[in-house]
C-alpha positions in Angstrom: 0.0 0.0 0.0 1.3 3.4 -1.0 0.2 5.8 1.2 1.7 4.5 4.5 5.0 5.4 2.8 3.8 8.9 1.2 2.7 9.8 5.0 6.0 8.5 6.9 8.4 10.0 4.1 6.5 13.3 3.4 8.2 15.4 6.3 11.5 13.8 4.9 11.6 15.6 1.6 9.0 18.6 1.9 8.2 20.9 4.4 4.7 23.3 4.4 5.8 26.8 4.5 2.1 29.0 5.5 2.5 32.1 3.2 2.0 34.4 6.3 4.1 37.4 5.4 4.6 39.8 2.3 7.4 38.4 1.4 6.2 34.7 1.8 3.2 35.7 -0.5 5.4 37.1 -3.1 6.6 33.9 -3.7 3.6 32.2 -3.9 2.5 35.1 -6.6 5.7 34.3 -8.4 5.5 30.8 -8.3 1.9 31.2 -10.2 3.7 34.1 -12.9 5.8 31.2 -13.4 3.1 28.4 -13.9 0.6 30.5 -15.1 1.7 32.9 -16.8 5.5 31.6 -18.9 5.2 27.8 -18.7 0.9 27.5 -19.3 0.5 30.6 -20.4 -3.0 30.2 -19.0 -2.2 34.0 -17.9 -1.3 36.9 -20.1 2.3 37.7 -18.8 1.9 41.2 -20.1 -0.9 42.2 -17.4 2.2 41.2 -14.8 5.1 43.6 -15.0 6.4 42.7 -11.8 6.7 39.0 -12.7 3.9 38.6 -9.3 0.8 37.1 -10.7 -2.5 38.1 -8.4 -6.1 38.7 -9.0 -8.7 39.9 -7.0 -9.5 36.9 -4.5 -6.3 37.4 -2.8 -7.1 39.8 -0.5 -9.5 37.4 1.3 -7.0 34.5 0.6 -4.8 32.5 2.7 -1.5 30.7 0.9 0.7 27.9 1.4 4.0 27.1 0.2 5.5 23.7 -0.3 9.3 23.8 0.1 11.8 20.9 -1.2 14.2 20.1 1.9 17.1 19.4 0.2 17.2 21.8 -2.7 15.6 25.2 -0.3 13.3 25.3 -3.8 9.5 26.0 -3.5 7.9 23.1 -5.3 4.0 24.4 -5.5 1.6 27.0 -4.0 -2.1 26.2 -3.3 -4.6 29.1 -1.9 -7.9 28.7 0.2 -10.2 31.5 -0.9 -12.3 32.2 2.0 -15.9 33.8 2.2 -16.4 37.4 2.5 -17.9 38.0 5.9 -18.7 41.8 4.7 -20.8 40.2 1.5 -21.7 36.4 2.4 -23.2 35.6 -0.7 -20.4 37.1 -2.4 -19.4 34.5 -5.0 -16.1 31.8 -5.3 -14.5 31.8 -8.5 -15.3 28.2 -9.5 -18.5 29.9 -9.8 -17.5 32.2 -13.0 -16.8 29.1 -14.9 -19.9 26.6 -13.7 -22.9 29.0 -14.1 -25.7 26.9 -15.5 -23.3 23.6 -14.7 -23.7 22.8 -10.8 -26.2 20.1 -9.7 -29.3 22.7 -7.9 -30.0 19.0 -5.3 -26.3 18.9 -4.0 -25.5 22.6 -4.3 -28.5 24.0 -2.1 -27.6 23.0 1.4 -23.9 23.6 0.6 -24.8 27.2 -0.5 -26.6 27.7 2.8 -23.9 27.8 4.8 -21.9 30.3 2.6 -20.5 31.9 5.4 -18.5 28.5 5.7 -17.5 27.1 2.6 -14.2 28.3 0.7 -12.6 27.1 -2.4 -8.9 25.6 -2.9 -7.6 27.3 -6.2 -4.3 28.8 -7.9 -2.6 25.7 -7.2 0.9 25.3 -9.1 3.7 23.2 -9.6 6.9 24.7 -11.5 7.6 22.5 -14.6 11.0 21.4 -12.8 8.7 19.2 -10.5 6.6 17.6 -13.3 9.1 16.5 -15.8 6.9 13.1 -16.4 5.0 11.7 -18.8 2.0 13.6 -19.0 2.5 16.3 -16.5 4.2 18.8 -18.8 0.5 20.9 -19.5 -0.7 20.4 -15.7 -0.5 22.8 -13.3 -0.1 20.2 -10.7 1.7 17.3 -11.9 0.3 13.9 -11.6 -0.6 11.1 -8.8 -0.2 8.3 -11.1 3.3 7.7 -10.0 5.4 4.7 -8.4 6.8 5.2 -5.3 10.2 7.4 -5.5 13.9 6.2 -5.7 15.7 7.6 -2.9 17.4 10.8 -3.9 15.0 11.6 -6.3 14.6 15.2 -7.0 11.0 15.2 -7.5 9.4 12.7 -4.9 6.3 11.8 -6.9 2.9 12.3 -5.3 3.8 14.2 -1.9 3.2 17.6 -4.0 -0.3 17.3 -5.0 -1.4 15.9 -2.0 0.8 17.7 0.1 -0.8 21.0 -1.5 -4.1 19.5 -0.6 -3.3 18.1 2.8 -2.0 22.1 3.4 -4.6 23.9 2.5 -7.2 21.2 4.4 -5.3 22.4 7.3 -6.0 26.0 6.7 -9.7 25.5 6.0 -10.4 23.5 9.0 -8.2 26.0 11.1 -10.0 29.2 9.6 -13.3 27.3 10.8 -14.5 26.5 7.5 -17.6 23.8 7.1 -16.3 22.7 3.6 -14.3 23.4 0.3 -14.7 23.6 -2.9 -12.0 22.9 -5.7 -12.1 22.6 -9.3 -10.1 19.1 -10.6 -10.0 16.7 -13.3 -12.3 14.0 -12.2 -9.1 11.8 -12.3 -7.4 13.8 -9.8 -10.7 13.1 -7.7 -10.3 9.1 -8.2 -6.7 9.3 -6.9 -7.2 11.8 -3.8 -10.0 9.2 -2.4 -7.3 6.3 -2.8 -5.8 8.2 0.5 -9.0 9.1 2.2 -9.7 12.2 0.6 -12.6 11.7 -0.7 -14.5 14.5 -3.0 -17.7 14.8 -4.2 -18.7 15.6 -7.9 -21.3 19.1 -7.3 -21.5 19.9 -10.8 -20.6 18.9 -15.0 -17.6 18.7 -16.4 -16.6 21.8 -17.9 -13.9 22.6 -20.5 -11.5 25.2 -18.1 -7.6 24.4 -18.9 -8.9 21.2 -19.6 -11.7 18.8 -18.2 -12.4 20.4 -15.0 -15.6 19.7 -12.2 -16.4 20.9 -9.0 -16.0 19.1 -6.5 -16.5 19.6 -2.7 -15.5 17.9 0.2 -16.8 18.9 4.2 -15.0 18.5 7.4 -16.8 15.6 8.1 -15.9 13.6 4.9 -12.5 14.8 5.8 -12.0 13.3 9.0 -14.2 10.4 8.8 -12.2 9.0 5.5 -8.2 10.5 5.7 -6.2 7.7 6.4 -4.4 7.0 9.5 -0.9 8.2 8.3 -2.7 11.1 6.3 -4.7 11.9 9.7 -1.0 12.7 11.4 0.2 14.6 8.7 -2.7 16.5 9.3 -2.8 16.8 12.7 0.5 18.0 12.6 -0.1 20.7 9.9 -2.9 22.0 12.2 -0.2 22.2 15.3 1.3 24.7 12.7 -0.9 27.1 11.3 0.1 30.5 12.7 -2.7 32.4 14.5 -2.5 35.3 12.2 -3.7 32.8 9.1 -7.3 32.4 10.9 -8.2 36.3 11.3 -8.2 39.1 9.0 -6.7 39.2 5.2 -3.8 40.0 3.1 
């Protein structure tokens, strides 16, 4: 089983830097010029002289930073979007691209509680970490991976998941009921092989490729993460600095 060995090794090659200070967001924002912007180009570079790509959700945004150990490098960047307490029904960007797409049955009572429900988004993984078959176009990289050879520069799946797994432990510190994120339906299937499991709210839409919402509570959460998942959490949550769970950028 793989994920006993992705939750023991995880703290031995990454480390989950929360993007608490100016600077620390800066790098997150270049991280995404980089992903976005030069590699994807999902981004017009032009609208981002100073190489720092942001948009208007940042300001009620908290980031995370995933750092390689051995190399110092940053190796991805995930932000929670949280809901705006001033306008509660103030929307989430997944909701510029599913309009007309979301299931009304599943979406009601999770739209209820908008004063709790965020949205994981802007996540990014520098080419450098997906050099593999298939990654090349994905802002993430991929899961389907074996496990790593020691040394290995780029230790397979703990970036996804450890992007994830970060920004789970920002939402459930920040008091959040649920989240939100927009993912290939495969990326779904292969989060639920280690307990995070993600519900399908709405179609598949063409957005930088097949792309759903999905949406998973802090119920699901806890009652499904794996044991050795479950630590890595708890121990992300020992982390989070105060300042991440009051106020905005």
């Amino acid at each position: 089983m793989i994920t006993p060995v992705i939750a023991s090794e995880f703290s031995k090659y990454f480390k989950v830097i929360f993007a608490d200070s100016p600077e620390l967001k800066e790098e997150v924002y270049r991280i995404r010029y980089e992903v976005y912007c030069r590699e994807l180009r999902y981004e017009d570079a032009d609208e981002f002289a100073d190489g720092l790509e942001k948009d208007a959700y940042d300001t009620r945004s908290r980031h995370c930073l995933l750092q390689h150990r051995s190399s110092g490098v940053y190796a991805g960047c995930i932000r929670l979007v949280l809901p705006d307490l001033d306008n509660p029904n103030a929307g989430l960007p997944f909701e510029q691209t599913c309009t007309g797409e979301l299931h009304p049955e599943v979406v009601k009572p999770i739209f209820a509680s908008r004063h709790l429900l965020g949205e994981y988004s802007r996540l990014a993984v520098p080419e450098r970490f997906r050099r593999r078959k298939g990654e090349k176009n994905n802002p993430l990289g991929s899961l389907e991976m074996p496990v790593p050879k020691p040394n290995e520069l780029r230790q397979f799946m703990h970036i996804p998941l450890g992007l994830y797994l970060a920004g789970a432990a920002v939402a459930v510190s920040s008091g959040l009921d649920g989240v939100i994120a927009m993912m290939e339906p495969r990326l779904a299937r292969h989060l639920k092989r280690f307990g995070m499991v993600y519900q399908q709210i709405g179609n598949v839409v063409d957005h930088r490729g097949p792309r759903a919402p999905f949406y998973c509570n802090r119920a699901t959460l806890f009652k499904y993460l794996d044991p050795g998942m479950r630590k890595l959490l708890d121990d992300l949550l020992g982390e989070v600095p105060t300042p991440l769970l009051t106020g905005t950028d």
